[in-house]
N, C-alpha and C positions, 0 to 999 in steps of 0.2 A: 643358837643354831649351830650346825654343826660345816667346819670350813670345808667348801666342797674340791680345794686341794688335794686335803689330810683322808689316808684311807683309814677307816672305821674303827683298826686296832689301832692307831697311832691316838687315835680323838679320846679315845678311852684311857690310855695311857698318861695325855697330858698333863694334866693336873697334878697326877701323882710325882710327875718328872719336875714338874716347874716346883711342887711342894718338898721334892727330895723322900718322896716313901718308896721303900724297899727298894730292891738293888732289882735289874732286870728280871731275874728269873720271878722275884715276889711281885713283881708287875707283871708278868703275865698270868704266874698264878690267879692273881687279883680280879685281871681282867674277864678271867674265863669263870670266875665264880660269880664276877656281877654280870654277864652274858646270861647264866645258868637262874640267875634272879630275877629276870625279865624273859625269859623264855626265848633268848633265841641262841642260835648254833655258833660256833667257830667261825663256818665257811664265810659269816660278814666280816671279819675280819681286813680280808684283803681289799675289801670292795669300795668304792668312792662312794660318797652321800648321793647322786644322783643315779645308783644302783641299786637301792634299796627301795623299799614301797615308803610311804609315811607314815606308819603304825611303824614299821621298824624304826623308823630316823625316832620317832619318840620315844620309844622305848630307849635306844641304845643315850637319846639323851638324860633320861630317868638313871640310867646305868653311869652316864657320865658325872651324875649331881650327884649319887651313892657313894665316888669311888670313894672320898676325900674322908668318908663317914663323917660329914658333919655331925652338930650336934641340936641344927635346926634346918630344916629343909623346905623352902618356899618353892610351889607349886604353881606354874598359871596354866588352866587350861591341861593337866597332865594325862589326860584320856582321850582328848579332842580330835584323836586321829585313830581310835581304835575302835575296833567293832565290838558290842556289850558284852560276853564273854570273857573279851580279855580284858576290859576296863574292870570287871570287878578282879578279876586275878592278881593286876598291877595293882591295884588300890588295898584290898586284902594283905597281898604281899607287903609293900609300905605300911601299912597299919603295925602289922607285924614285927619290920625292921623296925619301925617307931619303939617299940615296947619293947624288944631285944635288947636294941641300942641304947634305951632313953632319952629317943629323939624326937623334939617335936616336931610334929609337920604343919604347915599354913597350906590348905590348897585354894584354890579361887577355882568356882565350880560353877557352871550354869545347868546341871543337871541335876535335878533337886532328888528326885532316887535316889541318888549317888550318893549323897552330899547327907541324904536320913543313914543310909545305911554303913556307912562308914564312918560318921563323924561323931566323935566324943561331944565337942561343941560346935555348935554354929555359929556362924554372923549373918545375919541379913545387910543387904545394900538399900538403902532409899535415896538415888538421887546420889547425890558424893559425901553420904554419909551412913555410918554404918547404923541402923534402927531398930536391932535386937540384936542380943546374945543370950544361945540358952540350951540346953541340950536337945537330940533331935523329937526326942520327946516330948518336948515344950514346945518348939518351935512351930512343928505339921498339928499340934492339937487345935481344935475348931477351926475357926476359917481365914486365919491370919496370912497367913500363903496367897491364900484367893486374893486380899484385899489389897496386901503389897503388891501383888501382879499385875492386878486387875485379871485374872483368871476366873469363869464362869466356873460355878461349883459343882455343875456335870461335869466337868470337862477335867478333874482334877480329884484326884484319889489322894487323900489324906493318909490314906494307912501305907501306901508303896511309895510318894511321892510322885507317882505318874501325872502327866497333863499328855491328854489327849488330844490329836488334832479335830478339830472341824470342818476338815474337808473334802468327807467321804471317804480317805480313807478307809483299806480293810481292816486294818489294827485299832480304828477309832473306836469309840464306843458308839450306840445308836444314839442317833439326834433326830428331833420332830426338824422340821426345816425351820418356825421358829427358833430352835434354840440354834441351831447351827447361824442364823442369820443375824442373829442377836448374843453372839458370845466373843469376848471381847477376848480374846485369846488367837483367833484365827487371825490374826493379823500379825500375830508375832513366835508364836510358839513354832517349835519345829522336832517330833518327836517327845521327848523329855526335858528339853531347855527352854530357858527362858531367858528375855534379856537381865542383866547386871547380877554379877555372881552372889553366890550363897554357900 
């Protein structure tokens, strides 16, 4: 998390100052180019963490785990605060820097979408154990998703990763009241996620 002391440029900055990379000037450079990586401006700079929304605090932390250019990058949760738009643009972009850099990434994902369309490999979770690995084209084929979730098979699109709510929602698919009544997903599913990452 980010120390709500330190303003926004200094947070960015740290790493590289505690790690000894480049001299001032190549730290600010640095920083405005991973600002420009995450799509946001300057003007945060000067501002405190509880001056910013939470889609920025994440980002600008995504920016702060880039600076160092690791050469392995572990993710929990790295979209969890941002609206679908810009989760696939950060996510894209990462994929990107991955293959630039020749860096691998780990994310820990509870939006299964997400998680097809971005990911070389997957992991499934069962319990505190991992239950497959495979690409996301093995993984969402027939109804292996449904089974580990316990997700009813209306309720959940194999080809985009989507799971649908059952609660009327406008965005939901049509449900007989049957299946809305009987579908073991409305009790946990919220949008796109599910509980224990993927």
């Amino acid at each position: 998390s980010l120390d709500p002391a330190k303003k926004i440029g200094y947070s960015l900055e740290e790493p590289m100052i505690i790690h000894k990379m480049y001299d001032k000037a190549g730290r600010k450079k640095r920083v405005k180019e991973l600002l420009d990586r995450v799509d946001l401006g300057e003007e945060l700079l000067d501002r405190y963490p509880h001056q910013i929304s939470g889609g920025e605090a994440q980002r600008i932390m995504i920016a702060r785990a880039l600076s160092l250019d690791p050469k392995i990058l572990i993710l929990d949760e790295p979209t969890s605060y941002l609206d679908m738009g810009f989760k696939m643009d950060i996510l894209t972009n990462i994929r990107m820097l991955a293959r630039d850099k020749k860096m691998a990434v780990i994310m820990s994902l509870h939006e299964l979408d997400l998680a097809q369309k971005v990911s070389d490999t997957v992991a499934c979770v069962r319990g505190d154990r991992i239950d497959r690995i495979g690409t996301p084209e093995k993984i969402f084929a027939g109804n292996y998703v449904q089974e580990l979730y316990g997700v009813a098979d209306q309720s959940f699109d194999p080809v985009t990763g989507q799971i649908f709510l059952c609660t009327g929602h406008e965005n939901t698919r049509d449900f007989k009241d049957s299946d809305i009544e009987n579908c073991s997903s409305k009790d946990f599913c919220s949008g796109s996620q599910v509980p224990d990452p993927v």
